[in-house]
KELUMBA-892541 format. One record per residue (C-alpha): z negated, x negated, y negated; residue number from 0; residue in one letter. Coordinates in steps of 0.2 Angstrom, whole numbers, plus 5000, padded with zeros to 4 digits. Each point is the difference from the previous one (the first is absolute). Layout:
<<Z X Y> NUM 'a'> ...
//
This chain:
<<5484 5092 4718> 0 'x'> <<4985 5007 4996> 1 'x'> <<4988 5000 4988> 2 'x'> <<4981 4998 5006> 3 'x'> <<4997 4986 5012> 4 'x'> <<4993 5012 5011> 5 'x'> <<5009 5013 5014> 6 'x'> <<4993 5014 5003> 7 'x'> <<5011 5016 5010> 8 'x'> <<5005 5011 4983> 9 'x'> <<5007 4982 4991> 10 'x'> <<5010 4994 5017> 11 'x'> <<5008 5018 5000> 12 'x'> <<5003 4998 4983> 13 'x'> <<5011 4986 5005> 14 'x'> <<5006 5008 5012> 15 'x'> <<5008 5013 4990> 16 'x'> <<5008 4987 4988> 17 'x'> <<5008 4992 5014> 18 'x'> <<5007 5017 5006> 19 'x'> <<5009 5002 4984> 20 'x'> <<5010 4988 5005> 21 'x'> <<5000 4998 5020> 22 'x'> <<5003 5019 5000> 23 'x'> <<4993 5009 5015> 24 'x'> <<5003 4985 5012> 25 'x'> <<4985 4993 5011> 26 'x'> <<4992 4984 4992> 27 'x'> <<4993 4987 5011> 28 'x'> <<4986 4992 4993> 29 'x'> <<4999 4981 5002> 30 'x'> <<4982 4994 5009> 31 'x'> <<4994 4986 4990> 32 'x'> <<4984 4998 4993> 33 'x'> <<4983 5003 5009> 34 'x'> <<4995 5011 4985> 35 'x'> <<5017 5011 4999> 36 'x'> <<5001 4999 5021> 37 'x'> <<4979 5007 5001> 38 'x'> <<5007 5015 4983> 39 'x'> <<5015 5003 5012> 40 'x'> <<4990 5002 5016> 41 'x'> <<4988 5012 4992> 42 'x'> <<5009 5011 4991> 43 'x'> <<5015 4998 5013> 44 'x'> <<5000 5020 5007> 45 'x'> <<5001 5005 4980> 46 'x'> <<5013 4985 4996> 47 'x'> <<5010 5006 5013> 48 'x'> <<5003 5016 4994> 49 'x'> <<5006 4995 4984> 50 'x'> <<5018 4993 5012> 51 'x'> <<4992 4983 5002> 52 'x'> <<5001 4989 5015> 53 'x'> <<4986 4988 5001> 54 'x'> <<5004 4988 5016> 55 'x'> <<4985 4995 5004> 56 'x'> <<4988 5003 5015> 57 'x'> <<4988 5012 5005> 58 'x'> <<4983 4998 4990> 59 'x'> <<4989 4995 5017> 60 'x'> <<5013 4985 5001> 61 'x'> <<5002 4995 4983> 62 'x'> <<4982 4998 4997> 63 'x'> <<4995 4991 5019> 64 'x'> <<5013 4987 4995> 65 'x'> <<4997 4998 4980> 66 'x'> <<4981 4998 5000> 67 'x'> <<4996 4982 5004> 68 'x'> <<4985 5006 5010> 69 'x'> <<5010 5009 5012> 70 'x'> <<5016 4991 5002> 71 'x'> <<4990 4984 5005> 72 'x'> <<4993 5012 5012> 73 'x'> <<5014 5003 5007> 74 'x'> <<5007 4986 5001> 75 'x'> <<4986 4990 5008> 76 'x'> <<4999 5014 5014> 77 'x'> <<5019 4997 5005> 78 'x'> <<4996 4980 5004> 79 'x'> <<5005 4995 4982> 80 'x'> <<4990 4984 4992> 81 'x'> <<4991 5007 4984> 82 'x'> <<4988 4989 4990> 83 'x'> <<4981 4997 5006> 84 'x'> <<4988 5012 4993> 85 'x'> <<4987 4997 4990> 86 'x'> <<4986 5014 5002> 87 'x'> <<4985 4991 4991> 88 'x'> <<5007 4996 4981> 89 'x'> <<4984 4993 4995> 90 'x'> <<5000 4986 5013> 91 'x'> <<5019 4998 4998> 92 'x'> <<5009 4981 4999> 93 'x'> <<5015 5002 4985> 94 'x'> <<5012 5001 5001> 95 'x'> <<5001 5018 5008> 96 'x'> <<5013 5016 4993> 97 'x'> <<4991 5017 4994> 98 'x'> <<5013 5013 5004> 99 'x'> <<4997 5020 4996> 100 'x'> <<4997 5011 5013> 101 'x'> <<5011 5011 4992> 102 'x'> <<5013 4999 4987> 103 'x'> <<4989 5011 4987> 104 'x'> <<4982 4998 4999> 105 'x'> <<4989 5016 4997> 106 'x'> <<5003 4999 4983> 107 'x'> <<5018 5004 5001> 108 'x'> <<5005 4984 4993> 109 'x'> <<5012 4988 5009> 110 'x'> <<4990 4986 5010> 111 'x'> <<5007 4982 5005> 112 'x'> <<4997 4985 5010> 113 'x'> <<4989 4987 4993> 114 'x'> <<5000 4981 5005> 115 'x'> <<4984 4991 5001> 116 'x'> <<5001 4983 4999> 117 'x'> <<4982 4994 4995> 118 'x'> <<4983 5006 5003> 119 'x'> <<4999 5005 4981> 120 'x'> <<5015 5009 5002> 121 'x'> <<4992 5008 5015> 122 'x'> <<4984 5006 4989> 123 'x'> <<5010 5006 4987> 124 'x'> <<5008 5011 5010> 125 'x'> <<4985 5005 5009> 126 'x'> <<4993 5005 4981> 127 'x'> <<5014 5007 4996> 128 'x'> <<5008 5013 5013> 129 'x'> <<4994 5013 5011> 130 'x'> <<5004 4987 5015> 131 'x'> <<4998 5016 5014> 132 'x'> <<5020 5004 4993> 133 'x'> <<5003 4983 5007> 134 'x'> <<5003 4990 5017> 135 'x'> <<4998 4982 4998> 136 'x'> <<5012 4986 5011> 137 'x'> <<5001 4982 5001> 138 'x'> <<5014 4993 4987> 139 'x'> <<5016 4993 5013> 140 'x'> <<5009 4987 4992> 141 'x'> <<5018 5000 5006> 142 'x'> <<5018 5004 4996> 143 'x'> <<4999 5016 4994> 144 'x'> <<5014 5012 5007> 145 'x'> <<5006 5018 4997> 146 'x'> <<5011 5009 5011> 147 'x'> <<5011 5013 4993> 148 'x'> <<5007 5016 5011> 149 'x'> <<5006 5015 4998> 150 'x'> <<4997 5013 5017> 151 'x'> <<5013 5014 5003> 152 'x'> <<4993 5016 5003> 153 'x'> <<5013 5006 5008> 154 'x'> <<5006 4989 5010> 155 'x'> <<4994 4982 5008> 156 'x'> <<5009 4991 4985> 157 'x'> <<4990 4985 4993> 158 'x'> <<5004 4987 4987> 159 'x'> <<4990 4984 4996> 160 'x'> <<4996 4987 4988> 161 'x'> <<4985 4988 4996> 162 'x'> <<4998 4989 4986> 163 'x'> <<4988 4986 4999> 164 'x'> <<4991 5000 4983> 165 'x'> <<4998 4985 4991> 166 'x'> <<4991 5003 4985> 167 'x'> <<4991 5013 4993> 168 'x'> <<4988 5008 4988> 169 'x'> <<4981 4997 5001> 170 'x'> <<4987 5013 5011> 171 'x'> <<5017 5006 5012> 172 'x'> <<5011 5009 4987> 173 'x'> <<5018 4999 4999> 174 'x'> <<5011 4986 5005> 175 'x'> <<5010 4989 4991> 176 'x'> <<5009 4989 5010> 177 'x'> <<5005 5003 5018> 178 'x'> <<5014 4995 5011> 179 'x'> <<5008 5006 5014> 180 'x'> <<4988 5000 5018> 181 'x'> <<5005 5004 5019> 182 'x'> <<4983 5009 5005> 183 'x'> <<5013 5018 5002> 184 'x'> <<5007 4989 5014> 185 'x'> <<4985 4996 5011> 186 'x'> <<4990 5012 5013> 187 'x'> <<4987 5002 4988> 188 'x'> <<5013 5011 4989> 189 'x'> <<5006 5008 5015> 190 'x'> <<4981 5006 5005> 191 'x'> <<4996 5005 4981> 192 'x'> <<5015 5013 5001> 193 'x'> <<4996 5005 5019> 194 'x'> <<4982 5004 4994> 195 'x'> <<5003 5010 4983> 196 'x'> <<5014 5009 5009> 197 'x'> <<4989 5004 5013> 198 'x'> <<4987 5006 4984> 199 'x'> <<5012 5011 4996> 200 'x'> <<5007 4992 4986> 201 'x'> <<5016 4997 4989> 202 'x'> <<5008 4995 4985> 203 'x'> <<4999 4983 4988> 204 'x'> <<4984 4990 5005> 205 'x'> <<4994 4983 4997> 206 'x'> <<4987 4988 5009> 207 'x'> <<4992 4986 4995> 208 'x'> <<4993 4987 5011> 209 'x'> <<4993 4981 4999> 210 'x'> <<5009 4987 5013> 211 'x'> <<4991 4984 5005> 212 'x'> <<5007 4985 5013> 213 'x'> <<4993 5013 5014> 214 'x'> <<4996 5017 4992> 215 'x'> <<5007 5016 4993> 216 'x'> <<4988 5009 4990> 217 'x'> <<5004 5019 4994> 218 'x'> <<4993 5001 4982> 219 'x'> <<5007 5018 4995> 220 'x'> <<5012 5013 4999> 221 'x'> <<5009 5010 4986> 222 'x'> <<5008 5015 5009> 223 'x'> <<5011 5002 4983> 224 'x'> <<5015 4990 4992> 225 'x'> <<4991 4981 4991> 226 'x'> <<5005 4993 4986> 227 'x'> <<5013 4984 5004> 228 'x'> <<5013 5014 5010> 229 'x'> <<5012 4991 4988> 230 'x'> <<5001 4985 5011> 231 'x'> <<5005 5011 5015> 232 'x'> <<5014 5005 4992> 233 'x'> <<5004 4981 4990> 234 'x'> <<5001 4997 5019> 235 'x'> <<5010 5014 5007> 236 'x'> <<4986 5008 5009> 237 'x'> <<5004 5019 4999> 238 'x'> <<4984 5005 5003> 239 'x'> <<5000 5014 4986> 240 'x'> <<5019 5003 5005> 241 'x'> <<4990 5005 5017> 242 'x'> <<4988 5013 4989> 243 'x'> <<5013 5006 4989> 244 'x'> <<5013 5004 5015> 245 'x'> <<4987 5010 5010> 246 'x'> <<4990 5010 4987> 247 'x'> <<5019 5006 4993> 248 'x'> <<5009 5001 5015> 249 'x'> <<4988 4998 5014> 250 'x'> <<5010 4984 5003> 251 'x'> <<4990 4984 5000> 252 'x'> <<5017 4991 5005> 253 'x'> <<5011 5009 4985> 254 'x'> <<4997 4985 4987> 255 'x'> <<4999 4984 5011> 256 'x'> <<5016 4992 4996> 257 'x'> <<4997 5003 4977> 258 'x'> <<4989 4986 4997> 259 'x'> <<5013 4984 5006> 260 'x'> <<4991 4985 4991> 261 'x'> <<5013 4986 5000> 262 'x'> <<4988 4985 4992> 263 'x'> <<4980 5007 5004> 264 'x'> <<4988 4994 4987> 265 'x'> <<4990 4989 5008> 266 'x'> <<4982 5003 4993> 267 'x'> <<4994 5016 4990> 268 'x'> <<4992 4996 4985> 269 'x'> <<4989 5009 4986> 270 'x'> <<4999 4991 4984> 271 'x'> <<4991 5015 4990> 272 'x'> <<4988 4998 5013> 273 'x'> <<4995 4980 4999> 274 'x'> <<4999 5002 4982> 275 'x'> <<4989 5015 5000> 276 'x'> <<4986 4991 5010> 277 'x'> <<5004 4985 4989> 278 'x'> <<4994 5010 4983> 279 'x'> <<4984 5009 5013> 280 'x'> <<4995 4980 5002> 281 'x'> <<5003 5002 5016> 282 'x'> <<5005 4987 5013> 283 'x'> <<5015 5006 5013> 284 'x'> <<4998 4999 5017> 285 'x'> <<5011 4986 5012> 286 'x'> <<5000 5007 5016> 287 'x'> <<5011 4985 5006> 288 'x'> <<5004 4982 4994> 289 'x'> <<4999 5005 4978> 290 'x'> <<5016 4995 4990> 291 'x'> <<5002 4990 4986> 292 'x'> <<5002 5010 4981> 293 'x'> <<5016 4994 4999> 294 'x'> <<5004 5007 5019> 295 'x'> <<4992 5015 4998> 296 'x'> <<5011 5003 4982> 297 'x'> <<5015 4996 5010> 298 'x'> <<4995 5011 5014> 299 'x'> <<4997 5015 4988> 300 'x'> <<5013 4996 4988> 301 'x'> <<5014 5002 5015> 302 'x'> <<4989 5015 5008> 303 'x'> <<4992 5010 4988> 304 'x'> <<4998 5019 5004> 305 'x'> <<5004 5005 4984> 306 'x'> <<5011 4986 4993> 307 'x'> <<5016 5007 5006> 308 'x'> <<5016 5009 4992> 309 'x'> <<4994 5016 5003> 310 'x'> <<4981 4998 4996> 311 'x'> <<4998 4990 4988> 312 'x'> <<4994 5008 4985> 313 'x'> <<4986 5004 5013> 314 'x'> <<4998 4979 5001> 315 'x'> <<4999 5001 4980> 316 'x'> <<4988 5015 5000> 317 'x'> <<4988 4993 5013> 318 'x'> <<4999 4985 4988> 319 'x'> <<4998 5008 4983> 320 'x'> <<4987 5012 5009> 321 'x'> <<4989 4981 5004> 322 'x'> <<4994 4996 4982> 323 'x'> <<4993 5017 4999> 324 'x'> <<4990 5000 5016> 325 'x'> <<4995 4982 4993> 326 'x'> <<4994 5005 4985> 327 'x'> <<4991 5019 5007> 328 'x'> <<4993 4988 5012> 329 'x'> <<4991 4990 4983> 330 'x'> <<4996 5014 4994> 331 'x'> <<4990 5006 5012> 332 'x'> <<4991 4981 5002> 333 'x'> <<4994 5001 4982> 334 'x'> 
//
């Protein structure tokens, strides 16, 4: 852990070195997760490397072609993929529409983000408010939303799949917090996502999100990293990590198949911490399908939680004595 929210190259090898007090002279795999941690890692990966690190990820050309919203829809649209319609005059824009960023940091250096616009007002403020050259703009698709899960050999031509359908969710596209499971990962479509980043020269965990209608399914984004709800992979049996961890120790994708045997699946995923944390924003969730009643959805999360479990849950009881605080910072800052 360390001690300034920031990373910088002298601090991570600091941590480095702690670790090595332990781990002894052994290589260290470093686990891609975040955006922020994965662009640090990508960077500084020639210097990171030296200090007997293994980061498996990507070359920097692909990371970045497949991360930046601007690009991957690029992509994606020019391999015969449905992407959203494109709005190109903001100012004469019918809401609702999406602002996404061009890339995944602006020309500050600070993280940017999708935007949803579902009023003129909201269209104006926006207009006001950001520099709207860092953005594209697309017409809002309401559907079920969809993300498929995978993780790519390098190699060998070993795949695993999973989609899960997402049910609810917190406001303006971030996390999930109910989902169940989906069978995109056993269509064509999948099958064409995989030929197509194979063929960009990809591998490793990745994640797509798309929009499905009656009669239409519309590619939304990638995440060529590891995303937050893996644990319902593995509530499932789903070894798409045992796939990572086999072939970045032992060059074996297949090694670890047969460890995660999951004799009763749970059913949904669910994020409890997550619900309550809009909640005390005054925030509304999002229903992506047919809403449940409170006393459903407490049912659901009580049986489901991420955290509420034997091993995890003085996590569960930490999440929730961390919500007051936010509650009351979030006054704070009001008055």
């Amino acid at each position: 852990m360390r001690d300034e929210p920031s990373l910088d190259l002298e601090t991570f090898t600091h941590c480095i070195n702690k670790i090595r007090n332990r781990a002894g002279n052994r290589d260290l795999v470093i686990m891609p997760s975040s955006e922020y941690l994965n662009t640090f890692l990508l960077r500084y990966r020639a210097e990171i490397e030296s200090l007997g690190c293994i980061i498996p990820l990507v070359n920097n050309d692909t990371y970045t072609l497949l991360t930046n919203k601007r690009t991957s829809t690029s992509l994606f649209s020019n391999n015969s993929f449905e992407v959203p319609e494109e709005i190109t005059a903001l100012c004469n824009a019918q809401p609702p529409l999406i602002a996404k960023p061009k890339t995944n940091i602006g020309s500050d250096g600070k993280s940017l983000y999708p935007h949803f616009l579902m009023s003129s007002t909201e269209v104006s403020n926006f207009i006001k408010r950001y520099n709207t050259k860092e953005y594209f703009f697309q017409k809002y698709i309401k559907g079920q939303s969809i993300y498929l899960l995978f993780y790519i050999a390098r190699s060998t031509l070993d795949e695993v799949t999973w989609s899960q359908r997402n049910l609810l969710q917190q406001p303006d596209g971030k996390s999930m917090i109910l989902s169940q499971a989906a069978s995109l990962h056993q269509t064509s479509f999948s099958t064409r996502v995989l030929e197509l980043l194979r063929k960009k020269g990809f591998h490793g965990l990745g994640m797509i999100e798309i929009i499905q209608t009656l009669n239409r399914t519309v590619f939304i984004e990638m995440n060529p990293r590891i995303w937050g709800p893996i644990q319902f992979c593995l509530d499932q049996g789903v070894p798409i990590l045992q796939a990572f961890i086999g072939e970045v120790l032992h060059d074996d994708p297949t090694c670890f198949l047969d460890r995660n045997i999951i004799e009763k699946p749970r059913k949904f995923y669910f994020w409890s911490g997550g619900l309550l944390e809009a909640w005390i924003k005054g925030q509304r969730p999002v229903w992506h399908d047919s809403a449940l009643s409170l006393p459903q959805l407490i049912c659901t999360g009580l049986q489901n939680d991420i955290y509420l479990r034997n091993d995890s849950w003085r996590c569960f009881l930490h999440e929730l004595g961390m919500l007051p605080r936010k509650r009351f910072n979030r006054e704070q800052v009001q008055t």
